[in-house]
N, C-alpha and C positions, 0 to 999 in steps of 0.2 A: 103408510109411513112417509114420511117429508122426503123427498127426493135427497135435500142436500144433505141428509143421514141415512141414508137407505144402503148399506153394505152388501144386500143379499148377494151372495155366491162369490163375493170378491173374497179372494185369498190372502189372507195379512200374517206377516211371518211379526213375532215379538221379542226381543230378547231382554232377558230379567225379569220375566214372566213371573217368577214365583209369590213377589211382593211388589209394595209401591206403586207406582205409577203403571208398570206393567201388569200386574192383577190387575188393577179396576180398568185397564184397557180390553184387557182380554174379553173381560165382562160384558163391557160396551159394546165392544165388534161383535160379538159373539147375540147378542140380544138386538141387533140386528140386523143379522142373518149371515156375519161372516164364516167362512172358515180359516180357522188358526194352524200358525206351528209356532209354536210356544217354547223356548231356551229358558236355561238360566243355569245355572252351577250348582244350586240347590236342587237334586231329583226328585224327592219329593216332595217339596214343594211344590215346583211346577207341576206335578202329574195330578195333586193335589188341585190348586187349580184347573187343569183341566180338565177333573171328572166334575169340578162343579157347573160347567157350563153349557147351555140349553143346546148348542150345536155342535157341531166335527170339531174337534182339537187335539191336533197330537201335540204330545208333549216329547222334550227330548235333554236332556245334558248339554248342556252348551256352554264352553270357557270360552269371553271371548277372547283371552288374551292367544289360545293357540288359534290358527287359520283356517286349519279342517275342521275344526267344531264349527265355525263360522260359513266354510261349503258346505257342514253337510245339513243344516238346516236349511238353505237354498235348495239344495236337492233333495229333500225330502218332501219340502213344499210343491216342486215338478213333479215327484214322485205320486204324489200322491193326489194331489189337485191338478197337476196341467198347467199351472200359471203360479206366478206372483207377482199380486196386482199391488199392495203394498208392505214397507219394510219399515218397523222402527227399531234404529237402535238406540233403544231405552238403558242396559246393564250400564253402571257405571258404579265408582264409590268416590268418596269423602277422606278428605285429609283431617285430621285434626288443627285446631288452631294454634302456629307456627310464626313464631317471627322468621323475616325471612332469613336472616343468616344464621337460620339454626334448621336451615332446610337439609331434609334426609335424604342421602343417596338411598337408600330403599324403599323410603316412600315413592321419590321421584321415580325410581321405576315400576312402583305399583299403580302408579296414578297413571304414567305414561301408558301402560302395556293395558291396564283395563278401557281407560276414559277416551283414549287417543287410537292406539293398535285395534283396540273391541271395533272401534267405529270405520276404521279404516278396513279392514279384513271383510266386515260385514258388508259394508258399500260395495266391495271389491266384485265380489260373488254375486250381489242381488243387483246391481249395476251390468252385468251382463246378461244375466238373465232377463232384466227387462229392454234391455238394447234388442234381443235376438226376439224379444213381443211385440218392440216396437211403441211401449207405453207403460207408464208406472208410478210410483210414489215413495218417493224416502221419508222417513221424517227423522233426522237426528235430534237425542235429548245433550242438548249442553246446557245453559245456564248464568246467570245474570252476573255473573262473575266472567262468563266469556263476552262480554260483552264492555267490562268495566274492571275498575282497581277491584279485588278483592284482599283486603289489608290480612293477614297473616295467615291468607290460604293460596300460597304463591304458587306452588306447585299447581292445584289444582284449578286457580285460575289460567292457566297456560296452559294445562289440558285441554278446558271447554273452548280457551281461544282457537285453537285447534283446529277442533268438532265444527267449529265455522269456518276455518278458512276451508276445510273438506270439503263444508255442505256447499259453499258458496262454488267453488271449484269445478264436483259435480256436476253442479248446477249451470253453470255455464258450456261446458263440456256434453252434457247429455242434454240439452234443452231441444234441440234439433228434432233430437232421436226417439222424441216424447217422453221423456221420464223428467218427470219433478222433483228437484228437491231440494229440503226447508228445515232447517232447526229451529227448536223451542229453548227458549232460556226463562226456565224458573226461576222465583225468587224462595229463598229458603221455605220447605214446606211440609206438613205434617207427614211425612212418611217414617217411616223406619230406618232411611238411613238419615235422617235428622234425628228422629226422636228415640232412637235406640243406639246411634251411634256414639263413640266416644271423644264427639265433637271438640268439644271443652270439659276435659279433664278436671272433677273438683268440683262443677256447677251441676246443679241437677236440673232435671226436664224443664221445671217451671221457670230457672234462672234464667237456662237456656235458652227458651223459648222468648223469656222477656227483654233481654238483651238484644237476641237478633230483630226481634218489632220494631226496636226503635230507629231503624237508619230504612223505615221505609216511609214514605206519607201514610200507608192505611195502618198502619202503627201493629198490622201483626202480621203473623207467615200464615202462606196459605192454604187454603185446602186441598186434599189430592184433586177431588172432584172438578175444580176453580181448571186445575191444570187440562186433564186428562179432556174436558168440554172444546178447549183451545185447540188439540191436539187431534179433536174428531173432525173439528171443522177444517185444522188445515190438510187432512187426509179427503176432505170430501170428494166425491165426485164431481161437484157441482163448484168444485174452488180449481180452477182450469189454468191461471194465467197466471196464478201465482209460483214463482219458483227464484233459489238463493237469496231465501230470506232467515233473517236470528228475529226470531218474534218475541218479544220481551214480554213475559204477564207476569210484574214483579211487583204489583200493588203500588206502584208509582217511581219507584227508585230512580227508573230512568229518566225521570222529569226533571230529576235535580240538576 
């Protein structure tokens, strides 16, 4: 196997494991030679998941909006492995599209306490654990909207903005101390909380889908696959010097 994909024996904690971008993660590390501990708030799904994959994976319950779901997945990964050598916090959801002054106190706290609190709780715990290794890997999922204006997803671009200024944070704070770490920012993409979500109320998949193509240059959204590829290589072993970075793979957008 290619060194700069070679996972054997490293231990990677995933949260929202059940679908999306974390199922076809799991898959990856896992075909690999990772061993997982795998979250999500969906139980069966994630257990789900994890009886389909070639290596170790426990699966477990994980909200991340409370804190101890967020420790007890760090110590399960000790418990059980000894180490954790990398952490994505992947869980995250989607607003519906919102003009901004018709932004909802209950969204905004749903957005906050998943997108924002999930990421920060998580860091918190897998952040001392690998200070006390002395070496490690975060990868936070935010998102091209943390990055840029997102027009009537106010809320939730302030979330992923966020998600960056943590990772960036982190990053600078633990660099010393050996631990990496780097957010990804997708640009809208076939998963399930796109394509199953209740995005745009009224339009359906197809509209949907061809609506958001148009404000990118490669004129469509993109594959989980396109994503998750991006996402192994900034986990590599062999990706050493990189850290507090927003990696934007959003089909162009950022070029504009």
């Amino acid at each position: 196997m290619d060194p700069l994909l070679d996972y054997s024996d490293k231990v990677v904690l995933i949260t929202g494991a059940a679908s999306g971008f974390g199922e076809l993660l799991a898959h990856e590390f896992s075909a690999r030679g990772a061993r997982l501990v795998l979250g999500d708030i969906y139980e069966n799904g994630v257990e789900t998941v994890a009886s389909q994959l070639p290596g170790p994976a426990a699966a477990m319950v994980c909200d991340v909006r409370r804190e101890d779901n967020c420790q007890a997945m760090v110590e399960a990964a000790i418990e059980l492995y000894g180490q954790l050598d990398i952490a994505i916090n992947n869980a995250g959801i989607v607003q519906s599209l919102t003009p901004f002054e018709d932004s909802d106190s209950e969204v905004v706290e749903q957005q906050m306490a998943v997108n924002v609190n999930g990421v920060l709780y998580g860091m918190k715990h897998q952040l001392r654990a690998m200070k006390e290794q002395g070496n490690g890997v975060i990868l936070n999922v935010s998102s091209a909207a943390g990055l840029a204006a997102a027009p009537k997803m106010a809320i939730y671009a302030a979330s992923k903005h966020a998600v960056i200024g943590l990772t960036k944070t982190a990053a600078a704070e633990y660099a010393k101390l050996g631990v990496r770490v780097n957010a990804v920012c997708p640009f809208f993409t076939l998963t399930p909380m796109v394509t199953d979500s209740n995005l745009a109320p009224g339009k359906t998949s197809a509209e949907l889908e061809s609506s958001l193509s148009r404000s990118t240059p490669m004129k469509r959204l993109a594959n989980p696959e396109e994503i998750v590829n991006v996402m192994l290589l900034l986990c590599s072993p062999g990706n050493t010097f990189m850290t507090g970075q927003a990696i934007a793979v959003d089909g162009g957008l950022s070029a504009l």
